[in-house]
N, CA, C and O atoms as a Maestro MAE file, in Angstrom:
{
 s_m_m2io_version
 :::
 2.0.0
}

f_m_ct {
 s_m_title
 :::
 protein
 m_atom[284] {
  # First column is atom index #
  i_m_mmod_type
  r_m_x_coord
  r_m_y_coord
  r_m_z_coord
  i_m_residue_number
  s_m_chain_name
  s_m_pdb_residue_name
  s_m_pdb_atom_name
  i_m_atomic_number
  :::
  1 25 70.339 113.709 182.719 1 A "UNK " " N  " 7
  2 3 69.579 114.714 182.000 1 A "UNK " " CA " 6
  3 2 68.100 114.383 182.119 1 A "UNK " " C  " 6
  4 15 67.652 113.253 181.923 1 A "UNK " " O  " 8
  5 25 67.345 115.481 182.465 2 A "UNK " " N  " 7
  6 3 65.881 115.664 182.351 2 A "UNK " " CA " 6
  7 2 65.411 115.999 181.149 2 A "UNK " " C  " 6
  8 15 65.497 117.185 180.828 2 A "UNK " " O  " 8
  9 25 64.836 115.076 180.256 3 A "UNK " " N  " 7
  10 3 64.035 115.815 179.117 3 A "UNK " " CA " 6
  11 2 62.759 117.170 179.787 3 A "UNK " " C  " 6
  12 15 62.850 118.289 179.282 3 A "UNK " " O  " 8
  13 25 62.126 117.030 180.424 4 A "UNK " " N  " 7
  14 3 61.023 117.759 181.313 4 A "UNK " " CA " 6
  15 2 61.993 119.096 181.230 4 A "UNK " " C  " 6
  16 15 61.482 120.112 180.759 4 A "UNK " " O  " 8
  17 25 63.171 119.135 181.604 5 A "UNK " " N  " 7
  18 3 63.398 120.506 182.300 5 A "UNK " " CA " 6
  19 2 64.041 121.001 181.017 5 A "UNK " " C  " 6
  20 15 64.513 122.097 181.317 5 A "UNK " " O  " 8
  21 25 64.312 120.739 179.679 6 A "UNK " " N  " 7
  22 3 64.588 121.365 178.484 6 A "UNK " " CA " 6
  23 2 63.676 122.328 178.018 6 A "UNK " " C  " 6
  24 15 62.461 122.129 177.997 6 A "UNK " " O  " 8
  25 25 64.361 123.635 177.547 7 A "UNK " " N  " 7
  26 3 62.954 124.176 177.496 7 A "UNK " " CA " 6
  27 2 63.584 124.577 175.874 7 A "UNK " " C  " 6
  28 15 64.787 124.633 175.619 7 A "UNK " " O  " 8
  29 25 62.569 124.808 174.968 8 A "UNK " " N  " 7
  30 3 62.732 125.347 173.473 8 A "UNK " " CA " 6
  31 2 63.286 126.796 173.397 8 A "UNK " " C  " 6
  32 15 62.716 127.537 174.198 8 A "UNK " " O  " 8
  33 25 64.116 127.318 172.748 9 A "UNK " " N  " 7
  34 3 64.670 128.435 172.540 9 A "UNK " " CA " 6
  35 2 63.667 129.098 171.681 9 A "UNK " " C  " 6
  36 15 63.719 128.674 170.526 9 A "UNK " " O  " 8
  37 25 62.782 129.992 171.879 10 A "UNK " " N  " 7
  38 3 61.522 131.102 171.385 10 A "UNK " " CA " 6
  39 2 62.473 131.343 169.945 10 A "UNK " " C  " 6
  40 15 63.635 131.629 169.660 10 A "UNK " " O  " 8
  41 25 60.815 130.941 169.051 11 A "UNK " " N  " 7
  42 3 61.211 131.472 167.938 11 A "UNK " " CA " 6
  43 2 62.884 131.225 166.680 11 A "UNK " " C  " 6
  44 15 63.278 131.711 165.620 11 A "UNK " " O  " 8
  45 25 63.373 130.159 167.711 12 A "UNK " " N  " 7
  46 3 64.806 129.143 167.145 12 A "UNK " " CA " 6
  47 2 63.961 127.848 166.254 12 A "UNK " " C  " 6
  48 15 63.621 126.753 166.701 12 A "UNK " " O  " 8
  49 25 63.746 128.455 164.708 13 A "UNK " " N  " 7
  50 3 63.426 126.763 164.198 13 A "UNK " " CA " 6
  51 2 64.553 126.249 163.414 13 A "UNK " " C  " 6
  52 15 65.691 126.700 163.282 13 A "UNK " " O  " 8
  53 25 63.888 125.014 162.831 14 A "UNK " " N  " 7
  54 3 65.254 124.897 161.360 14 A "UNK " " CA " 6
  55 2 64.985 123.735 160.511 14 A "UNK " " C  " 6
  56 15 65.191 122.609 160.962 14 A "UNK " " O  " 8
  57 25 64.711 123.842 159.769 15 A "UNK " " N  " 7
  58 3 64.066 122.961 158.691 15 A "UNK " " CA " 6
  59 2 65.173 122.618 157.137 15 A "UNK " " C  " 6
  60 15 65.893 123.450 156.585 15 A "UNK " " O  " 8
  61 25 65.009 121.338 156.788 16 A "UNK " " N  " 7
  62 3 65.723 121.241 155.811 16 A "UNK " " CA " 6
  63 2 65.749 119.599 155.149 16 A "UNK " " C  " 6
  64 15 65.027 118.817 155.767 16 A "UNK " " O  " 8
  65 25 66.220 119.240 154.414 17 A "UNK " " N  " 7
  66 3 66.906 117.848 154.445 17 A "UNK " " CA " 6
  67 2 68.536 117.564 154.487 17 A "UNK " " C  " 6
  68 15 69.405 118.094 153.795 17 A "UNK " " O  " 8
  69 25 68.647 116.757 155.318 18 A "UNK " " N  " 7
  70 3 69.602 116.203 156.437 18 A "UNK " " CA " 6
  71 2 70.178 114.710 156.290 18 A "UNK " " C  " 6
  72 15 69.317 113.838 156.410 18 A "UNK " " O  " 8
  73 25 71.388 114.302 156.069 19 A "UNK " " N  " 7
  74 3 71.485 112.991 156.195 19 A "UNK " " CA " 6
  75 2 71.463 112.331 157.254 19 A "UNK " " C  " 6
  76 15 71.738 113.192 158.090 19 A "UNK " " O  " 8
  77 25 71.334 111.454 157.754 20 A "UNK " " N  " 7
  78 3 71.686 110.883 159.338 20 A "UNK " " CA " 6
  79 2 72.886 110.169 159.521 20 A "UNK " " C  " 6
  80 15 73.133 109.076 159.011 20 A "UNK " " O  " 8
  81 25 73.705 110.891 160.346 21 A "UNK " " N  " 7
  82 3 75.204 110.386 160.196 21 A "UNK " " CA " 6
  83 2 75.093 109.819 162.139 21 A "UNK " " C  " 6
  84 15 76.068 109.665 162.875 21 A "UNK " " O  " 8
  85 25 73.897 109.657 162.453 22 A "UNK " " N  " 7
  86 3 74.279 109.177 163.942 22 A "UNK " " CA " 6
  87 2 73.015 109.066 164.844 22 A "UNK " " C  " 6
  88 15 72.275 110.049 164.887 22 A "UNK " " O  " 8
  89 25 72.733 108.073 165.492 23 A "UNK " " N  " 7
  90 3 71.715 107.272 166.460 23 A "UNK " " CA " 6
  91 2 71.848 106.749 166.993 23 A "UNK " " C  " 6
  92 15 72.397 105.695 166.671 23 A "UNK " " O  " 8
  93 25 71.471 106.995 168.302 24 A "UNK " " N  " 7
  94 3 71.793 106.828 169.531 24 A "UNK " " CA " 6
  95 2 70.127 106.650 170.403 24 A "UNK " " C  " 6
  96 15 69.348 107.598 170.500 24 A "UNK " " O  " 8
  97 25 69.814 105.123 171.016 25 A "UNK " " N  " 7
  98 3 68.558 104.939 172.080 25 A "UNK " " CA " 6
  99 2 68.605 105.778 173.194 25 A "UNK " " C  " 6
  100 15 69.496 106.558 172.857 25 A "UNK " " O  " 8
  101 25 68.231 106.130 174.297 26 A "UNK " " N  " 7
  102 3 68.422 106.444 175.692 26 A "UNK " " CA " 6
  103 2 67.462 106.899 176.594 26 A "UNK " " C  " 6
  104 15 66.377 107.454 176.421 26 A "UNK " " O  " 8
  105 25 67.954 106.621 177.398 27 A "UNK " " N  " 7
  106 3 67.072 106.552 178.746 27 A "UNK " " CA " 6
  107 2 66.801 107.955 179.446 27 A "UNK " " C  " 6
  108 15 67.733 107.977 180.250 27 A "UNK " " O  " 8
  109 25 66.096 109.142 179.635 28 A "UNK " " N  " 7
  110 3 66.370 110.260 180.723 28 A "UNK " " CA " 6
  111 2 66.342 109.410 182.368 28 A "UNK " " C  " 6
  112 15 66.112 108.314 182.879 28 A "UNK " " O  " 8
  113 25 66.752 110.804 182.699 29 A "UNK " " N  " 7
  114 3 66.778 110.056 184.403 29 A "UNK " " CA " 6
  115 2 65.303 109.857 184.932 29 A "UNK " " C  " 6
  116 15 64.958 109.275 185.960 29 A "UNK " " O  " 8
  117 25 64.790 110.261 184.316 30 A "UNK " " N  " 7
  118 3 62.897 109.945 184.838 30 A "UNK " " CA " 6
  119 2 62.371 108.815 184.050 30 A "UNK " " C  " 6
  120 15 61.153 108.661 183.962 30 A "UNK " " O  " 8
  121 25 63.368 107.850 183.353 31 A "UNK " " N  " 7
  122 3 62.809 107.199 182.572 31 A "UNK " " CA " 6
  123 2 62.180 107.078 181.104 31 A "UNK " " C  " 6
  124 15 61.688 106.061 180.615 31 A "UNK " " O  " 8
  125 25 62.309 108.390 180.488 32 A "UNK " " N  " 7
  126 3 61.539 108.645 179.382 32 A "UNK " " CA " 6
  127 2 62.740 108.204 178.180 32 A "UNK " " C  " 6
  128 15 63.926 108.534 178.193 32 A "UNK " " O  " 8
  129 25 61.840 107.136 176.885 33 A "UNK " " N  " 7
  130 3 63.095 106.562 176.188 33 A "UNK " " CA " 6
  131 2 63.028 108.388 175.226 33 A "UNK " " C  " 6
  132 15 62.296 109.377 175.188 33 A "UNK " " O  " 8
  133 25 64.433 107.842 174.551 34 A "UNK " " N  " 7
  134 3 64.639 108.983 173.462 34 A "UNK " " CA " 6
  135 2 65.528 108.388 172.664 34 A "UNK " " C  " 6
  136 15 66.233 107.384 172.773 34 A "UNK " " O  " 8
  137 25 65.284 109.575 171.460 35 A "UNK " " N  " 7
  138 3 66.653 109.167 170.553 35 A "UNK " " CA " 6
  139 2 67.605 109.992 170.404 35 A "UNK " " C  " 6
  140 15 67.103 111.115 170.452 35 A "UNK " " O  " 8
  141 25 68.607 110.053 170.264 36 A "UNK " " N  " 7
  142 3 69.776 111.010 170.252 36 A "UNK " " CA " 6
  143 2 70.694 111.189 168.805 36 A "UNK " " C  " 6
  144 15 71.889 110.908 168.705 36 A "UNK " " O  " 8
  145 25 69.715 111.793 167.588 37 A "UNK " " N  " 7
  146 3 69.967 112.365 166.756 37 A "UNK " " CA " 6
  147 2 70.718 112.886 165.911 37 A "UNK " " C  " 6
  148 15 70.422 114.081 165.930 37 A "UNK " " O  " 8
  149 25 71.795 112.664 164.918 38 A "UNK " " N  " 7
  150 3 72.663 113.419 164.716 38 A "UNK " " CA " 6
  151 2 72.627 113.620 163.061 38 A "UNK " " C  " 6
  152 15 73.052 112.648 162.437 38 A "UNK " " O  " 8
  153 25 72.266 114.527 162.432 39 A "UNK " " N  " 7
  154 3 71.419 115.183 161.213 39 A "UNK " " CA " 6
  155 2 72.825 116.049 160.805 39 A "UNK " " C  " 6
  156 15 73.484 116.786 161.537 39 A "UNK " " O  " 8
  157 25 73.022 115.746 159.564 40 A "UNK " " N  " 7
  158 3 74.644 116.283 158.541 40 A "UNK " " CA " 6
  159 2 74.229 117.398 157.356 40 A "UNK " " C  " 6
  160 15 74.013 118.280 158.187 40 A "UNK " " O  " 8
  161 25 74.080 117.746 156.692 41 A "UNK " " N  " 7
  162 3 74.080 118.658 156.042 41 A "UNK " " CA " 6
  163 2 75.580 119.093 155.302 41 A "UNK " " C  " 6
  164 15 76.474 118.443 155.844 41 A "UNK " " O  " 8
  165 25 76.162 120.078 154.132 42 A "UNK " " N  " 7
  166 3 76.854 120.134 153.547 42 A "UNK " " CA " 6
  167 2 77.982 121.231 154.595 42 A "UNK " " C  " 6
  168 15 79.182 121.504 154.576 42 A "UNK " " O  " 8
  169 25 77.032 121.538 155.273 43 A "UNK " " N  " 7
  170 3 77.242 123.169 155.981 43 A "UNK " " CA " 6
  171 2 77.277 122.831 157.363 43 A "UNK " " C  " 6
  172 15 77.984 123.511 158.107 43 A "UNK " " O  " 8
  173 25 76.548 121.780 157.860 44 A "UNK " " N  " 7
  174 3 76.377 121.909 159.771 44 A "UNK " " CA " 6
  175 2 75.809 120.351 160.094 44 A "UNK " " C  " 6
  176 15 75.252 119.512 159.386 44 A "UNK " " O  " 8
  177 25 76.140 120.372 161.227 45 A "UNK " " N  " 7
  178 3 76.001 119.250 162.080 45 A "UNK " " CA " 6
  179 2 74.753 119.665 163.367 45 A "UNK " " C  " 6
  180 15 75.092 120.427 164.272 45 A "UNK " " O  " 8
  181 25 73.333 119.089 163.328 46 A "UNK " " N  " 7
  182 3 72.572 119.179 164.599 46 A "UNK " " CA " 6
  183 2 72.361 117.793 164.951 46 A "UNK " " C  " 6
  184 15 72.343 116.732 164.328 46 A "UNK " " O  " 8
  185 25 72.139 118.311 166.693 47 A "UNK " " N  " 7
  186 3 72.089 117.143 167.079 47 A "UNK " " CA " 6
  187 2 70.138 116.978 167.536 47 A "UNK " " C  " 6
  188 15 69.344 117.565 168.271 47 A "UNK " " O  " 8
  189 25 70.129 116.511 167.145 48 A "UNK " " N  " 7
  190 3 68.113 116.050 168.249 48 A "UNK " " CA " 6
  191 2 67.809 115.359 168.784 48 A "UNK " " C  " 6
  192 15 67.992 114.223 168.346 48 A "UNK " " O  " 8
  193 25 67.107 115.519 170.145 49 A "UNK " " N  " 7
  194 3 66.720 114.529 170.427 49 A "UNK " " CA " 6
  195 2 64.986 114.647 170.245 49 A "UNK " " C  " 6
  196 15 64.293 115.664 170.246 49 A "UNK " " O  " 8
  197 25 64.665 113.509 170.122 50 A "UNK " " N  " 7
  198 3 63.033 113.057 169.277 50 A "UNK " " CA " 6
  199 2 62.785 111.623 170.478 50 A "UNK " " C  " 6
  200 15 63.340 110.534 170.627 50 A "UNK " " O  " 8
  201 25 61.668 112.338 171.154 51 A "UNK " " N  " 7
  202 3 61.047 111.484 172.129 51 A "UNK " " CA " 6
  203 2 60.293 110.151 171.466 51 A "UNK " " C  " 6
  204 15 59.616 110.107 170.440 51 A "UNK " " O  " 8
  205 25 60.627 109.109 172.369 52 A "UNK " " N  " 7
  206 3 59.431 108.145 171.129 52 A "UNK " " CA " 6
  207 2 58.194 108.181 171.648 52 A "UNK " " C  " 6
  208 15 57.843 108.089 172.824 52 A "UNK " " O  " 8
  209 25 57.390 108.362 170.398 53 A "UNK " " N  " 7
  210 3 55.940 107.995 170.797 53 A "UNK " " CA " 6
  211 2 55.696 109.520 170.161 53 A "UNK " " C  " 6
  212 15 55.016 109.524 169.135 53 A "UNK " " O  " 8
  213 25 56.084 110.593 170.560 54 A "UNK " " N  " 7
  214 3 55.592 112.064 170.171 54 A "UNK " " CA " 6
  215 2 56.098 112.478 168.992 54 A "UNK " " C  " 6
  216 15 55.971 113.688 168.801 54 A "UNK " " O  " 8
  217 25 56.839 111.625 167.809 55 A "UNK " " N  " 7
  218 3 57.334 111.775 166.768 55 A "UNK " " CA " 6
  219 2 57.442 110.673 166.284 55 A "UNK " " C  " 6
  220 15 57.861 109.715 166.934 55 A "UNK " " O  " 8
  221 25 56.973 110.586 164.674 56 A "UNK " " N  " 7
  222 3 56.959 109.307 163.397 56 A "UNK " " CA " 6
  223 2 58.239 109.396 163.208 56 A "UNK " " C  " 6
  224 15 58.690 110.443 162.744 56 A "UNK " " O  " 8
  225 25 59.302 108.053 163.606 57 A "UNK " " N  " 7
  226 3 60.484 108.016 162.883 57 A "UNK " " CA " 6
  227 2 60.314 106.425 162.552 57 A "UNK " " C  " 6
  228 15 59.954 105.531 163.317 57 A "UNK " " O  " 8
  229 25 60.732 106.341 160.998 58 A "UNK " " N  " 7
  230 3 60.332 104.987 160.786 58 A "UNK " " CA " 6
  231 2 61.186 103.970 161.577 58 A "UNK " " C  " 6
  232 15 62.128 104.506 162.161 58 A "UNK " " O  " 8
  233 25 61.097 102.778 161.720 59 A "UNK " " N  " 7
  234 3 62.255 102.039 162.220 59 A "UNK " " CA " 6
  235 2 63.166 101.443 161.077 59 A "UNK " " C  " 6
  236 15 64.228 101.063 161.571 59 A "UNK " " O  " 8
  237 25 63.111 101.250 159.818 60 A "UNK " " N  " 7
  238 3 64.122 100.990 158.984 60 A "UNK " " CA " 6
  239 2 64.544 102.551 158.540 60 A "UNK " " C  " 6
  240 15 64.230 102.771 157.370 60 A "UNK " " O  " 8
  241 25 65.141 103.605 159.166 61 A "UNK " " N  " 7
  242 3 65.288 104.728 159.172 61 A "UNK " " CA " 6
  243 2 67.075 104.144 159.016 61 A "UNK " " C  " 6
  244 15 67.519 103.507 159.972 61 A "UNK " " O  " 8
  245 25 68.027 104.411 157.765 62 A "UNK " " N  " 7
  246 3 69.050 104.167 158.293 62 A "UNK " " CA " 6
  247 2 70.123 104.685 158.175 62 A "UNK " " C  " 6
  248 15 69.994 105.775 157.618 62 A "UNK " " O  " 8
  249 25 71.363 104.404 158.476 63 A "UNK " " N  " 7
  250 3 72.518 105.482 158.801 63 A "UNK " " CA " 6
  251 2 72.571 105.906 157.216 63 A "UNK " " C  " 6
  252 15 72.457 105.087 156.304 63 A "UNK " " O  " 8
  253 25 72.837 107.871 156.960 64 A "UNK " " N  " 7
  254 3 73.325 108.021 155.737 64 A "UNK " " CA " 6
  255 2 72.310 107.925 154.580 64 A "UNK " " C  " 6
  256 15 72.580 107.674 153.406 64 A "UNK " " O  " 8
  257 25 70.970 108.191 155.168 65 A "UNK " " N  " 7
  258 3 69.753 107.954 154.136 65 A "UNK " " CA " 6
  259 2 69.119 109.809 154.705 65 A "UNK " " C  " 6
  260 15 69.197 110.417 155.773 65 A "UNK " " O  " 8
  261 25 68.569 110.122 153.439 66 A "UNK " " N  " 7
  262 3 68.134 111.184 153.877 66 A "UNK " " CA " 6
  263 2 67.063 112.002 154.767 66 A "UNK " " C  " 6
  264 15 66.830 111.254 155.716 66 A "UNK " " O  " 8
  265 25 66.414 113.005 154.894 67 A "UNK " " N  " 7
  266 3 65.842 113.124 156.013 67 A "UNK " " CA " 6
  267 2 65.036 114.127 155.993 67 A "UNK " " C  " 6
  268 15 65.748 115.040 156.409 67 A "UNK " " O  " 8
  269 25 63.779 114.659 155.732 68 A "UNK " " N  " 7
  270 3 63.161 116.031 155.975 68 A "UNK " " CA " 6
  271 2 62.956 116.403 157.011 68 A "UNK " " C  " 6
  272 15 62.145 115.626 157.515 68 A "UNK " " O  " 8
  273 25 63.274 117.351 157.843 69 A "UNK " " N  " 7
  274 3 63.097 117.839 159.007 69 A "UNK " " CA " 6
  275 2 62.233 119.285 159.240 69 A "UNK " " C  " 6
  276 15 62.289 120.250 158.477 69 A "UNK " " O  " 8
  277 25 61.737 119.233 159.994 70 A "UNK " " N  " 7
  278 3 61.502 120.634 160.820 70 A "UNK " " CA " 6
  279 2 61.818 120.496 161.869 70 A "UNK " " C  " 6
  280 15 61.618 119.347 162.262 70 A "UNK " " O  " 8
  281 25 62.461 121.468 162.933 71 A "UNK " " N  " 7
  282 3 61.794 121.799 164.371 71 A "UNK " " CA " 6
  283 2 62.004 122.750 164.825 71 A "UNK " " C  " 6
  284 15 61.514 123.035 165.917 71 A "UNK " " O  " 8
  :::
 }
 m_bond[283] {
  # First column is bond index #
  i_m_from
  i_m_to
  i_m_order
  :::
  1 1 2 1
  2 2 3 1
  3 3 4 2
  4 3 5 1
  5 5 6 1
  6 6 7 1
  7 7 8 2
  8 7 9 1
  9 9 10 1
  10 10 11 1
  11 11 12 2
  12 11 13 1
  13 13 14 1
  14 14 15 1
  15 15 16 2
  16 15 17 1
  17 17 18 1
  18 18 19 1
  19 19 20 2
  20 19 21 1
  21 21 22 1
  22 22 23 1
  23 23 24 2
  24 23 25 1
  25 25 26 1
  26 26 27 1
  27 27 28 2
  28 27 29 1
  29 29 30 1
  30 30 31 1
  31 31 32 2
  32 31 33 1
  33 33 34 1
  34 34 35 1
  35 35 36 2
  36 35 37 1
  37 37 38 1
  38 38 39 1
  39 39 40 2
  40 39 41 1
  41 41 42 1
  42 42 43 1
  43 43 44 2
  44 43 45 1
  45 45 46 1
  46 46 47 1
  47 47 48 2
  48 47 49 1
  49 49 50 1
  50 50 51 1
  51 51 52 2
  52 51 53 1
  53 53 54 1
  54 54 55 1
  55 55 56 2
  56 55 57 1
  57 57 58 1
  58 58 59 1
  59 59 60 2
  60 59 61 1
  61 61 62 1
  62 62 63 1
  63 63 64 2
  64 63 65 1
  65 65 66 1
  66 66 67 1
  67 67 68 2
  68 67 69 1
  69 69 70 1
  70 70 71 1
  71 71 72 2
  72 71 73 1
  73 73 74 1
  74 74 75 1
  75 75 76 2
  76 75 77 1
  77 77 78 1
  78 78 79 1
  79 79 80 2
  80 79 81 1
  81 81 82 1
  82 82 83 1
  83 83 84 2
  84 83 85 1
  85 85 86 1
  86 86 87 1
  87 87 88 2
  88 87 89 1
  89 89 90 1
  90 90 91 1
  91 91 92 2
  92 91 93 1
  93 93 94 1
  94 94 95 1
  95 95 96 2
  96 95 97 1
  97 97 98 1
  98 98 99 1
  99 99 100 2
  100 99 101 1
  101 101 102 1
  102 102 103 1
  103 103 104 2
  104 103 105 1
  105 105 106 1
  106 106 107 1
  107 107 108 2
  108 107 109 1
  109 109 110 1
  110 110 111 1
  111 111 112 2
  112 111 113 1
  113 113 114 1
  114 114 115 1
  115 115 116 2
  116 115 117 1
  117 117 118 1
  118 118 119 1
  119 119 120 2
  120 119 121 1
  121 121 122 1
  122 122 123 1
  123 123 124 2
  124 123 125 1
  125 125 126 1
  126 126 127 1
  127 127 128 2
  128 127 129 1
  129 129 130 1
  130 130 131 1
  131 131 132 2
  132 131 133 1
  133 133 134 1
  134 134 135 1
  135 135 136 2
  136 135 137 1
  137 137 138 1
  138 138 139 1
  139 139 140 2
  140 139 141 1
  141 141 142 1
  142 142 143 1
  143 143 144 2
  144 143 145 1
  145 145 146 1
  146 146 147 1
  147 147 148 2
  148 147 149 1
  149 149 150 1
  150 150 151 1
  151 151 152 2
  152 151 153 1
  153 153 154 1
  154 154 155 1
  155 155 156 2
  156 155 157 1
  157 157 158 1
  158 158 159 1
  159 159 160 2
  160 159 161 1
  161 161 162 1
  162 162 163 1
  163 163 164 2
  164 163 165 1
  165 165 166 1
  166 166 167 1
  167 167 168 2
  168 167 169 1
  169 169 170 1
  170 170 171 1
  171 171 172 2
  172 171 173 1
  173 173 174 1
  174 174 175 1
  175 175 176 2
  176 175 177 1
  177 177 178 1
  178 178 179 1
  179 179 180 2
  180 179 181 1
  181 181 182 1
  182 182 183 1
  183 183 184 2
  184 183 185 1
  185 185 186 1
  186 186 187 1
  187 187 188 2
  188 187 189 1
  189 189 190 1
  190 190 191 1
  191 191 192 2
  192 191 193 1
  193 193 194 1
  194 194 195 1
  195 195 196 2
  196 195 197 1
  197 197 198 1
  198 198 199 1
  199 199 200 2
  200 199 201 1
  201 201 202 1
  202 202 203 1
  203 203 204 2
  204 203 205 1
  205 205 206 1
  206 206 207 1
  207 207 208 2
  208 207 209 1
  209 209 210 1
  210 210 211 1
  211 211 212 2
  212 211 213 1
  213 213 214 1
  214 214 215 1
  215 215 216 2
  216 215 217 1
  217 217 218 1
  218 218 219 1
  219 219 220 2
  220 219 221 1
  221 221 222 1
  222 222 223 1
  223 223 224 2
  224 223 225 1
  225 225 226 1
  226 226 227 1
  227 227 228 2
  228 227 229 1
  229 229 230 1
  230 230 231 1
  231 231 232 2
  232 231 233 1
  233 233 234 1
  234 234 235 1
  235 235 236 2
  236 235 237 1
  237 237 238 1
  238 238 239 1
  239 239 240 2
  240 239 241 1
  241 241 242 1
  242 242 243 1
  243 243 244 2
  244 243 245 1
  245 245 246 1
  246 246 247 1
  247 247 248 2
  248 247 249 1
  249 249 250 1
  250 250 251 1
  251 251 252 2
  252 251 253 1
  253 253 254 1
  254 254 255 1
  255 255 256 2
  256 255 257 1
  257 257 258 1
  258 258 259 1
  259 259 260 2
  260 259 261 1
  261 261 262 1
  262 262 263 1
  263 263 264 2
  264 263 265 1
  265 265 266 1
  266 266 267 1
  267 267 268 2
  268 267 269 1
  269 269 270 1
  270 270 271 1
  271 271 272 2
  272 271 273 1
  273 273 274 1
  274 274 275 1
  275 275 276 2
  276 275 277 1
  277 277 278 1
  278 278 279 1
  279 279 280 2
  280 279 281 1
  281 281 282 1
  282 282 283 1
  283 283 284 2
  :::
 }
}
């Protein structure tokens, strides 16, 4: 997977608070690190990925603690 060639769905946001039921490091094929996201709610499961460096995620961030989101 190319992060580069993802493109944002126009006008798709979603904002809320979220528990974190899942985190995951990784590599794209061009090298770029990421994180691989997984945000719970009562109602739905999203997954994100959040590039490092272009987003504040603390590092004692931990499983099952809550979460304000936008994106």
């Amino acid at each position: 997977m190319k992060l580069n060639e993802l493109r944002p769905i126009p006008r798709e946001t979603f904002k809320g608070t979220y528990r974190l039921t899942g985190r995951v490091a990784a590599i794209d094929d061009e090298g770029i690190p990421y994180l691989k996201l997984r945000l719970s709610s009562c109602s739905t499961d999203c997954v994100v990925l959040a590039v490092l460096g272009s987003v504040s995620i603390p590092e004692g961030l931990g499983h099952m603690e809550l979460v304000a989101v936008k994106g």
